[in-house]
MITIDREN-833505 format. One record per residue (C-alpha): residue number from 1; residue in three letters; x, y, z. Coordinates in steps of 0.2 Angstrom, whole numbers. Each point is the difference from the previous one (the first is absolute). Example, Ala and Ser with C-alpha at 12.3 -4.5 7.8 and 13.67 -1.06 7.14 Angstrom:
% MITIDREN-833505
+-----+--------+-------+-------+-------+
| num | residu |     x |     y |     z |
+-----+--------+-------+-------+-------+
|   1 |    ALA |    62 |   -22 |    39 |
|   2 |    SER |     6 |    17 |    -3 |
+-----+--------+-------+-------+-------+
//
This chain:
% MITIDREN-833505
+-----+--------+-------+-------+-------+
| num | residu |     x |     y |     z |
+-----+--------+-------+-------+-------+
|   1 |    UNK |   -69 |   -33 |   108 |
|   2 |    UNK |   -12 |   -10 |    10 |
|   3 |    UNK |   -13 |   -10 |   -10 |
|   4 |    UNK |   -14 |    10 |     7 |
|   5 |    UNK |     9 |    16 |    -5 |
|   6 |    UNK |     4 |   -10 |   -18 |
|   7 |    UNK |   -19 |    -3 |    -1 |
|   8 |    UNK |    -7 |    17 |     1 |
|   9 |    UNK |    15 |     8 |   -12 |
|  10 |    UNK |    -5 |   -14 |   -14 |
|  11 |    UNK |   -20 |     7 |     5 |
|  12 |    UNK |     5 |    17 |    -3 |
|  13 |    UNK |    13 |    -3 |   -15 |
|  14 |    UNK |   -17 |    -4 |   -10 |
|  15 |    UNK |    -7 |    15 |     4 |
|  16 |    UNK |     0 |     8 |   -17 |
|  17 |    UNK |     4 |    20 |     2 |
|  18 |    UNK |    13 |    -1 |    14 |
|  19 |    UNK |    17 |    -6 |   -10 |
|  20 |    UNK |    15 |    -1 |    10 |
|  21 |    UNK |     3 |    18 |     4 |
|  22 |    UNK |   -14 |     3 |     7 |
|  23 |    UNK |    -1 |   -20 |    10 |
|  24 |    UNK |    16 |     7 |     7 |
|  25 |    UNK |    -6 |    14 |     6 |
|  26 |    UNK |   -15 |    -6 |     7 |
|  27 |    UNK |    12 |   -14 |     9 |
|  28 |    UNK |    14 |    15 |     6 |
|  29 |    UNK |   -15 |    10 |     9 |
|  30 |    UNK |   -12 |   -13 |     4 |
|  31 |    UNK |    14 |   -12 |     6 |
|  32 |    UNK |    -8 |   -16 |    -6 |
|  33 |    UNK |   -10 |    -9 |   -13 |
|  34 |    UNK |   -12 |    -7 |    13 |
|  35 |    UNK |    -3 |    17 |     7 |
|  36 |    UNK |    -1 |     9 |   -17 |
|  37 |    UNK |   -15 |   -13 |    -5 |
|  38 |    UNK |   -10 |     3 |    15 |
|  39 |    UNK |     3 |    20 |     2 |
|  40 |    UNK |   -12 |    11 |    -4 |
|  41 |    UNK |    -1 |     8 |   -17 |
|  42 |    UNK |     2 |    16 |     9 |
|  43 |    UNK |    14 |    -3 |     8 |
|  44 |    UNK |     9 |    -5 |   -15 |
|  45 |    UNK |    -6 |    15 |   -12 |
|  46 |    UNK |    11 |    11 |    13 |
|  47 |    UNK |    14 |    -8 |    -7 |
|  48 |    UNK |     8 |    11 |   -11 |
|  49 |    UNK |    -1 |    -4 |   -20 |
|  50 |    UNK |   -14 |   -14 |     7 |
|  51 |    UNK |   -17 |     3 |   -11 |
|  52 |    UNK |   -16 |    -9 |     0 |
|  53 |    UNK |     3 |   -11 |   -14 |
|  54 |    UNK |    17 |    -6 |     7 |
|  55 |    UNK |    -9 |    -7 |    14 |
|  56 |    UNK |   -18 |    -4 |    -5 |
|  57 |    UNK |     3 |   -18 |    -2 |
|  58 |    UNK |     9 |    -3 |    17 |
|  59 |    UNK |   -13 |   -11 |    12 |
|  60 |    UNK |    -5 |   -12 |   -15 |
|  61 |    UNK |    -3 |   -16 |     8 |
|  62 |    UNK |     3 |   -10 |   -15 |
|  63 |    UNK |    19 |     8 |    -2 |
|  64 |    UNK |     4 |   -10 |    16 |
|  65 |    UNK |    -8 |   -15 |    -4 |
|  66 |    UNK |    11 |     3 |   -18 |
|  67 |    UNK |    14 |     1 |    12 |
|  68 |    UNK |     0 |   -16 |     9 |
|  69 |    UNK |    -2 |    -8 |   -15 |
|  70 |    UNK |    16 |     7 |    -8 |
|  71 |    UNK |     9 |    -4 |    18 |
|  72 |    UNK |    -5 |   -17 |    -2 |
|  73 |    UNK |     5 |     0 |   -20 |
|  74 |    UNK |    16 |     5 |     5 |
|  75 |    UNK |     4 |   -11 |    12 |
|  76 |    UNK |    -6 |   -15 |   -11 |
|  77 |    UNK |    11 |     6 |   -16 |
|  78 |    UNK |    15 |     4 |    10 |
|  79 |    UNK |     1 |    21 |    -2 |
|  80 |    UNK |     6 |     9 |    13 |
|  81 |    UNK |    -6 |    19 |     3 |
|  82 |    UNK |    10 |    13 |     8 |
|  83 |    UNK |    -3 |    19 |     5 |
|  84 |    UNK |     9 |    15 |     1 |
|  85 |    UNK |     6 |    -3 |    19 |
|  86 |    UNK |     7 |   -16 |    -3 |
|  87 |    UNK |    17 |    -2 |    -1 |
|  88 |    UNK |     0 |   -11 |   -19 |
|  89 |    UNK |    -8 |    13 |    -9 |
|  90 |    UNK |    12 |     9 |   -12 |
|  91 |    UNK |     7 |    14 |     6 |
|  92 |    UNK |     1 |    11 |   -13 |
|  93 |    UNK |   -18 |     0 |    -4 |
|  94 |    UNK |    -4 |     7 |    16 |
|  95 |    UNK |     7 |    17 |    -6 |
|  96 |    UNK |   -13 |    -2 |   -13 |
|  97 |    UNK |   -16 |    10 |     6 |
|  98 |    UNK |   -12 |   -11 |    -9 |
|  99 |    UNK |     8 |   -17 |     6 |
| 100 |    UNK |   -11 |   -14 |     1 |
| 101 |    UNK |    -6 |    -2 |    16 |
| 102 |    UNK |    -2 |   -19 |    -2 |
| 103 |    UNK |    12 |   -10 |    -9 |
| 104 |    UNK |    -2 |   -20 |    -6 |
| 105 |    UNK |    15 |   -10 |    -5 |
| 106 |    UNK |     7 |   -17 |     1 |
| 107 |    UNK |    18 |    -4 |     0 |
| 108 |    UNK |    15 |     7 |     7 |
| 109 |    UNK |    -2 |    19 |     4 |
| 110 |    UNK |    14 |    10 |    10 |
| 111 |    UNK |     7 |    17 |     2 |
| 112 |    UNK |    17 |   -11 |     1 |
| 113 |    UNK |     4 |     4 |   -19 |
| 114 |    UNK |     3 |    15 |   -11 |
| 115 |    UNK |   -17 |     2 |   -12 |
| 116 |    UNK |     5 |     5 |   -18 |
| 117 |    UNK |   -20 |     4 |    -8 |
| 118 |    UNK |     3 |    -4 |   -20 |
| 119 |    UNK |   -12 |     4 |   -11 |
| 120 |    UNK |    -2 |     0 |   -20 |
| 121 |    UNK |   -11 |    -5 |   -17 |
| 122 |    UNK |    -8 |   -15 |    -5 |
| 123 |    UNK |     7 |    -2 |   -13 |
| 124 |    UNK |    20 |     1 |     6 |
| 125 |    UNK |    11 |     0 |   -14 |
| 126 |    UNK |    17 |   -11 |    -2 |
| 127 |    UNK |     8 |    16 |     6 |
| 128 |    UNK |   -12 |     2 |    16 |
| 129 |    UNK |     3 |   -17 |     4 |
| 130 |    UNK |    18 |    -1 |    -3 |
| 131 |    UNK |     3 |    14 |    12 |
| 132 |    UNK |   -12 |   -10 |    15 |
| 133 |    UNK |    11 |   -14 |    -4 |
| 134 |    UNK |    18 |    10 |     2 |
| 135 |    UNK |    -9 |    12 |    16 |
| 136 |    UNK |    -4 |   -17 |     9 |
| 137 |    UNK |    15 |    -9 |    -3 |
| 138 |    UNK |    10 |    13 |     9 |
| 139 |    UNK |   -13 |     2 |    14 |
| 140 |    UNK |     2 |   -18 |     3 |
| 141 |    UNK |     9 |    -4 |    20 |
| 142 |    UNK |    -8 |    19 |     6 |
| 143 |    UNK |   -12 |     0 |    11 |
| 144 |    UNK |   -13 |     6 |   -12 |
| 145 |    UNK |   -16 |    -5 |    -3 |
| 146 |    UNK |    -9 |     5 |   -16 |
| 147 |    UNK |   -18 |     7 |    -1 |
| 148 |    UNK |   -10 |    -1 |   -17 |
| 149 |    UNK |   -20 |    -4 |    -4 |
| 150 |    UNK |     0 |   -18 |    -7 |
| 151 |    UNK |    -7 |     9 |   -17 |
| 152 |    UNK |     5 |    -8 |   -17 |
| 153 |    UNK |    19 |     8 |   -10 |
| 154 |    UNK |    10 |     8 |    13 |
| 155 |    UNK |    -6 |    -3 |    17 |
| 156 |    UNK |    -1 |   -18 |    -4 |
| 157 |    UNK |    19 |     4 |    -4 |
| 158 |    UNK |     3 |     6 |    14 |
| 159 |    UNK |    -7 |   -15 |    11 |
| 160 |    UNK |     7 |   -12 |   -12 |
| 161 |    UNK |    17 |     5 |     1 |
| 162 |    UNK |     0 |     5 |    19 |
| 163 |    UNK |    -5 |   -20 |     5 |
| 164 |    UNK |    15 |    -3 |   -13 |
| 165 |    UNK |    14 |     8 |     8 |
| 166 |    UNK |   -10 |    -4 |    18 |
| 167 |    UNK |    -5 |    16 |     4 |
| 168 |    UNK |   -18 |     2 |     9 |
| 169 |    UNK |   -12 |     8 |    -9 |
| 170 |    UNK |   -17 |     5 |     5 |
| 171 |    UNK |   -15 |     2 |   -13 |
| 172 |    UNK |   -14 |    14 |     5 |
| 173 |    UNK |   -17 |    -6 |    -7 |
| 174 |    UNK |   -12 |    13 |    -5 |
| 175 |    UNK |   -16 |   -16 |     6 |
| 176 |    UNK |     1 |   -12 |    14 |
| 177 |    UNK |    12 |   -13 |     2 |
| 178 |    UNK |   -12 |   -13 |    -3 |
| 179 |    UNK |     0 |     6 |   -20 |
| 180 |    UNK |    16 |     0 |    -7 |
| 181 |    UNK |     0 |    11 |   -15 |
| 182 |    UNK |     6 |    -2 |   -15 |
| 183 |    UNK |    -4 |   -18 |     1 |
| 184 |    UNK |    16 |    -4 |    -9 |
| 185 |    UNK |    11 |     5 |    15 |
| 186 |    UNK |    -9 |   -12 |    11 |
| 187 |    UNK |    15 |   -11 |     2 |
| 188 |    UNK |    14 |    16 |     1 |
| 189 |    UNK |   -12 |     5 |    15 |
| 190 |    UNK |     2 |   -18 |     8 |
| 191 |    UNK |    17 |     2 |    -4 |
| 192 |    UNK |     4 |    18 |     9 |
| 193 |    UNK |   -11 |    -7 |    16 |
| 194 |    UNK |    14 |   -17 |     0 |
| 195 |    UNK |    14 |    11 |    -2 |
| 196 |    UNK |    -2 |    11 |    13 |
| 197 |    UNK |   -11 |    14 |    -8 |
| 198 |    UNK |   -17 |     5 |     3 |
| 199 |    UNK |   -14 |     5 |    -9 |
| 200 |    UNK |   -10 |    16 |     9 |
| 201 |    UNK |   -15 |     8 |    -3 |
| 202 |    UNK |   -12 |    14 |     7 |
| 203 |    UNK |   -16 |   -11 |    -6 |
| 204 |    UNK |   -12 |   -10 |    11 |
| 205 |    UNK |    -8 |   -16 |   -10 |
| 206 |    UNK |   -16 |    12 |     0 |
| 207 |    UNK |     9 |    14 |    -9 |
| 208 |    UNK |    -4 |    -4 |   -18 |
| 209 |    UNK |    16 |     5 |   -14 |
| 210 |    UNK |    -4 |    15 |    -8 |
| 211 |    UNK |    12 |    12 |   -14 |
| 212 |    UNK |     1 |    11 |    15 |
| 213 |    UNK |     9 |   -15 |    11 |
| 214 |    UNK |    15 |     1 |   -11 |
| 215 |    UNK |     3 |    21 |     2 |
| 216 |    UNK |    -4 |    -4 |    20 |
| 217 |    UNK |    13 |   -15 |    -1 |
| 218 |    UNK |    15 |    11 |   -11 |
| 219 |    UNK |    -2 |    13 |    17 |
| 220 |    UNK |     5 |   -15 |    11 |
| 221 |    UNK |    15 |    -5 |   -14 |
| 222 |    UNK |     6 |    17 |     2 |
| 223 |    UNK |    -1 |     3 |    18 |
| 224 |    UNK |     8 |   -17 |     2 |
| 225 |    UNK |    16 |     7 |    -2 |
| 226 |    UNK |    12 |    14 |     3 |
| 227 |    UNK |     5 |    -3 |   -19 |
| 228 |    UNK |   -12 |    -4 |   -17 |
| 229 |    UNK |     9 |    -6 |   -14 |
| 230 |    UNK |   -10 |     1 |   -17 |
| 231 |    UNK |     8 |   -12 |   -13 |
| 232 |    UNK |   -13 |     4 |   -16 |
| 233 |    UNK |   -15 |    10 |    -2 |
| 234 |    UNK |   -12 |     9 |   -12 |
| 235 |    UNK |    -5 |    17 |     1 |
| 236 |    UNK |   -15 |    -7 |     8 |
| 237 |    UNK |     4 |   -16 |     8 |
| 238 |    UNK |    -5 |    -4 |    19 |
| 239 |    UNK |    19 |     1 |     4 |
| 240 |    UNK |    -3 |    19 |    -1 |
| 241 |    UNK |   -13 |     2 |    14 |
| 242 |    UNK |    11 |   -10 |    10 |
| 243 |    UNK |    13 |    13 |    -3 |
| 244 |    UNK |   -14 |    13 |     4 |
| 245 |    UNK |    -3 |    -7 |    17 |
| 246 |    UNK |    20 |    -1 |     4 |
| 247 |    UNK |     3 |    17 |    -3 |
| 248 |    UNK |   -14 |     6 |    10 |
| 249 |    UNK |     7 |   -12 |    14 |
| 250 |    UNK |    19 |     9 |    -4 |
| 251 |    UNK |     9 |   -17 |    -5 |
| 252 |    UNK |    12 |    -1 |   -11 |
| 253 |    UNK |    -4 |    -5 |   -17 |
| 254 |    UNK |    13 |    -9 |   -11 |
| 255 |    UNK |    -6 |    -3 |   -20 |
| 256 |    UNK |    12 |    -8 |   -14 |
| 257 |    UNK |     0 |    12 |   -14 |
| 258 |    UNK |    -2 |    -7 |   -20 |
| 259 |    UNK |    -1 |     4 |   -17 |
| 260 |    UNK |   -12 |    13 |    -5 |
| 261 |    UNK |   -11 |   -10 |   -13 |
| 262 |    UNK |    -2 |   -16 |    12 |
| 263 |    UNK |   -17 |     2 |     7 |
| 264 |    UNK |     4 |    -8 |    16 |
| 265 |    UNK |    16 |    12 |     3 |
| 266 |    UNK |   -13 |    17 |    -4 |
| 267 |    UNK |    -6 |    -1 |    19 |
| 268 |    UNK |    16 |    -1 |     9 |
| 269 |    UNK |     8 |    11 |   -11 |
| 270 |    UNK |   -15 |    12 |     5 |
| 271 |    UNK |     1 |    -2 |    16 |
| 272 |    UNK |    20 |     4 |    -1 |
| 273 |    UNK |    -3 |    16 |   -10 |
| 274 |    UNK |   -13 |     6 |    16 |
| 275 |    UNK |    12 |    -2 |    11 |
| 276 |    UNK |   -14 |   -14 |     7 |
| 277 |    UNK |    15 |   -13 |     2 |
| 278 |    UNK |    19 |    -1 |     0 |
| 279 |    UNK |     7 |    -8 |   -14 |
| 280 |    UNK |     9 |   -18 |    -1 |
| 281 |    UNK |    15 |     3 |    -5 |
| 282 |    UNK |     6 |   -18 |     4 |
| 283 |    UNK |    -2 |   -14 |    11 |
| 284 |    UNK |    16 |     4 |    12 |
| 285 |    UNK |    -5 |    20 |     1 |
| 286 |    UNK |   -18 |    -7 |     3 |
| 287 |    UNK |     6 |   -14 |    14 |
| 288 |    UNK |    10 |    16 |     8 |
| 289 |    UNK |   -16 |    11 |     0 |
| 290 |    UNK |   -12 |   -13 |     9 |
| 291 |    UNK |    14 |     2 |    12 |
| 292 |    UNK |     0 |   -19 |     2 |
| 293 |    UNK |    15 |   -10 |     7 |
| 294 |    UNK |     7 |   -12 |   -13 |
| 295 |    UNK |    11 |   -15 |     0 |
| 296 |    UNK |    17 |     5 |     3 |
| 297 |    UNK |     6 |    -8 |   -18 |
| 298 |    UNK |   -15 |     7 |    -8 |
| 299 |    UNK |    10 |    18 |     0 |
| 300 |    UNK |    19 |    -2 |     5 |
| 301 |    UNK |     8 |    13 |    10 |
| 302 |    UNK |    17 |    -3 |   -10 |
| 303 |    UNK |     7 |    14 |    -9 |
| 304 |    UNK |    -8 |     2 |   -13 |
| 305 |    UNK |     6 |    -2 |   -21 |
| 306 |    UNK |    -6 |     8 |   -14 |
| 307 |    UNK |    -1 |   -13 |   -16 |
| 308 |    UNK |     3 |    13 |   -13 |
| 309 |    UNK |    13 |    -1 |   -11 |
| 310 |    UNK |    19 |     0 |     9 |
| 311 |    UNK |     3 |    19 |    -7 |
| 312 |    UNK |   -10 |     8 |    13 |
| 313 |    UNK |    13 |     1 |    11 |
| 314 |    UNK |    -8 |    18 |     8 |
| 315 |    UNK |   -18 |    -8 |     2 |
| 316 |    UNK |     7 |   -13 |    11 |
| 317 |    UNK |    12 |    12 |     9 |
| 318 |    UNK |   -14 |    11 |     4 |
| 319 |    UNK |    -9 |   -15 |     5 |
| 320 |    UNK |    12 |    -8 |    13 |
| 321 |    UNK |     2 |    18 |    10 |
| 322 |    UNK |   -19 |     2 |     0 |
| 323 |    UNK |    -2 |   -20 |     9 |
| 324 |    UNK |    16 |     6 |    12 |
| 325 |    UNK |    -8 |    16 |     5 |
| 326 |    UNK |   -17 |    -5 |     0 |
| 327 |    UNK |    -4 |    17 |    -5 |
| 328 |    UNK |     8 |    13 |    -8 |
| 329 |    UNK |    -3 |    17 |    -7 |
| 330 |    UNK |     5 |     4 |   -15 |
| 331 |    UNK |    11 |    12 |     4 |
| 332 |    UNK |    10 |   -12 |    10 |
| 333 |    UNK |    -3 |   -13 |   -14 |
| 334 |    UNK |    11 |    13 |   -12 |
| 335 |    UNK |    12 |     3 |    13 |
| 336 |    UNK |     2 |   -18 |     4 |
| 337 |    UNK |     0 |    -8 |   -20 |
| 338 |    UNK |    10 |    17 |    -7 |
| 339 |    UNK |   -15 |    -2 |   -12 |
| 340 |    UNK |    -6 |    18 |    -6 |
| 341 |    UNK |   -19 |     3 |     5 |
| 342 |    UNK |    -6 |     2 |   -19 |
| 343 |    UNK |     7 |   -18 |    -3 |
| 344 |    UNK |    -4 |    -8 |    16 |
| 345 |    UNK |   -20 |     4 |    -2 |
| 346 |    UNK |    -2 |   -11 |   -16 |
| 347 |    UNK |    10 |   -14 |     8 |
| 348 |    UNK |   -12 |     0 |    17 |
| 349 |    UNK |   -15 |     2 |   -13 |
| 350 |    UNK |     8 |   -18 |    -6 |
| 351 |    UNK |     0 |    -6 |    17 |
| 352 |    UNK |   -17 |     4 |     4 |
| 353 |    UNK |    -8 |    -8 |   -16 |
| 354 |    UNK |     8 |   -15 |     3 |
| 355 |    UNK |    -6 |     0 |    15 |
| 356 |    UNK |    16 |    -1 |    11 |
| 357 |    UNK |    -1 |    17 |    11 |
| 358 |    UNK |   -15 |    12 |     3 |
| 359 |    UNK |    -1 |    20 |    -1 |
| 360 |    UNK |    -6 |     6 |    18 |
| 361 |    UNK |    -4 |    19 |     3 |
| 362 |    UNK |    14 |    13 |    -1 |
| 363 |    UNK |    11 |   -10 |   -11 |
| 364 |    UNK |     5 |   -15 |    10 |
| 365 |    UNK |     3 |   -16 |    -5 |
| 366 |    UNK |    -1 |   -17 |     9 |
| 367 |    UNK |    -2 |   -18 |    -6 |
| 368 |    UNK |   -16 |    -6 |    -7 |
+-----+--------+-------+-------+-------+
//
């Protein structure tokens, strides 16, 4: 984006009734922000779902001067700013209909990684945070990068432990990046920004933080992303509209189930029982559904033993056919063993709890 183009987005981004939808729009028809300031209101109210109040404030002289001052902000504190037709800007938020137009980040921002969005409470739990601990560990040497909201409990977790095992992480602000917010997390935003992260915001300096920032900024988490993982939430905590907005943008959502009287465990059960996410079994079931590429040693090929108790001589018979076939029916799992049908069910059932093989449709088996 040239810096005259830059100048008149940033004019018309303070423009209070247009949001990015309509902005788009405006752009997509109008073919610049230049030209969309200096047309006629008559030409943009043919614009279809384009009202008077979206553009009653385009022309204001004092939105440009705004503008040049933010230009020159920028530059001074070192944020860069990015638009939908340049190559940096996430992906997978361009298939968000109310994308920011504009985007301010510092640090390191590529499409050259995998984006994992993971949300949760504030107030994570020992279990919550044991889980981020175990999930990141493993994702360590992939070429992930996770995607949280610098907030206090489990996104501060999640930016903790990603600098740990030197994965990137990048921190979506709900204000501009000359606040950091809470104060507390001053130095774990220094430290994502020297470790190969970024911090990334849709908020000029002259966009004050509002309640309403933090819903906008949980669309952005969710869009981020193919995949949202909720670690830990309330019936009513922020992670659930964040859940909202990834459903309406058909990602697949990922929450870690928990006991029924732990207050923090009632959301993502919820959301489980709604069919509003898919439930964490596991960390390796996980890994294996954010289709991800792992370390070879992370998940041996080997063939594989079942530590149960040496008598179970028909589980690991079944077991060894299944990895030599790579998938059987069961049919030809009875012909194959000489193990009746009645008898062979409970012993797959065994398998697939422990998490060594996996039921596909019409009764075949493969390895998990």
């Amino acid at each position: 984006m040239t810096p005259e183009e830059l100048l008149y987005t940033l004019a018309l981004k303070q423009c209070k009734n247009i949001g990015n939808i309509n902005l788009k729009k405006l752009l997509d028809n109008i073919g610049s922000a230049k030209k969309v300031w200096e047309s006629q209101k008559k030409t943009l109210l043919e614009i279809s779902g384009i009202g008077n109040n979206s553009i009653r404030d385009i022309g204001n002289k004092d939105f440009l001067i705004q503008a040049e001052k933010e230009l020159k902000f920028c530059e001074k504190q070192g944020i860069n700013i990015i638009s939908q037709n340049e190559k940096l800007y996430p992906k997978h938020l361009l298939n968000c209909d109310d994308a920011p137009i504009l985007l301010f980040y510092k640090g390191n921002l590529s499409n050259d990684f995998n984006p994992i969005s993971i949300v949760g409470t504030r107030k994570l739990t020992s279990y919550g945070k044991s889980f981020v601990q175990d999930l990141l560990t493993e994702l360590s040497g992939t070429k992930v990068c996770t995607v949280s909201g610098l907030a206090l409990g489990a996104d501060t977790s999640v930016h903790e432990e990603s600098l740990k095992n030197q994965i990137p992480t990048i921190a979506v602000l709900a204000q501009s990046l000359d606040k950091i917010y809470p104060a507390s997390n001053k130095n774990l935003a220094k430290k994502i920004l020297e470790n190969n992260g970024a911090l990334i915001t849709e908020y000029a300096s002259f966009e004050g933080m509002v309640k309403e920032n933090f819903l906008q900024r949980n669309r952005i988490i969710a869009g981020f992303s193919p995949q949202l993982i909720v670690v830990e939430t309330a019936y009513g905590g922020g992670s659930m509209t964040t859940v909202t907005a990834a459903n309406q943008y058909n990602r697949d959502v990922f929450a870690l189930p928990g006991k029924i009287i732990d207050v923090y465990s009632q959301g993502c059960n919820q959301l489980i029982a709604m069919n509003k996410a898919e439930t964490i079994v596991n960390i390796k079931s996980l890994i294996e559904n954010l289709n991800l590429s792992l370390q070879p040693e992370l998940f041996p090929k080997e063939k594989a033993k079942i530590v149960l108790d040496s008598s179970k001589v028909e589980h690991q018979k079944v077991l060894d056919i299944i990895i030599d076939e790579h998938t059987i029916s069961l049919d030809e799992l009875a012909e194959k063993t000489g193990i009746l049908h009645h008898k062979l069910l409970p012993i797959l059932l065994d398998l697939e709890i422990y998490g060594y093989v996996k039921c596909l449709s019409g009764r075949q088996y493969q390895i998990s």
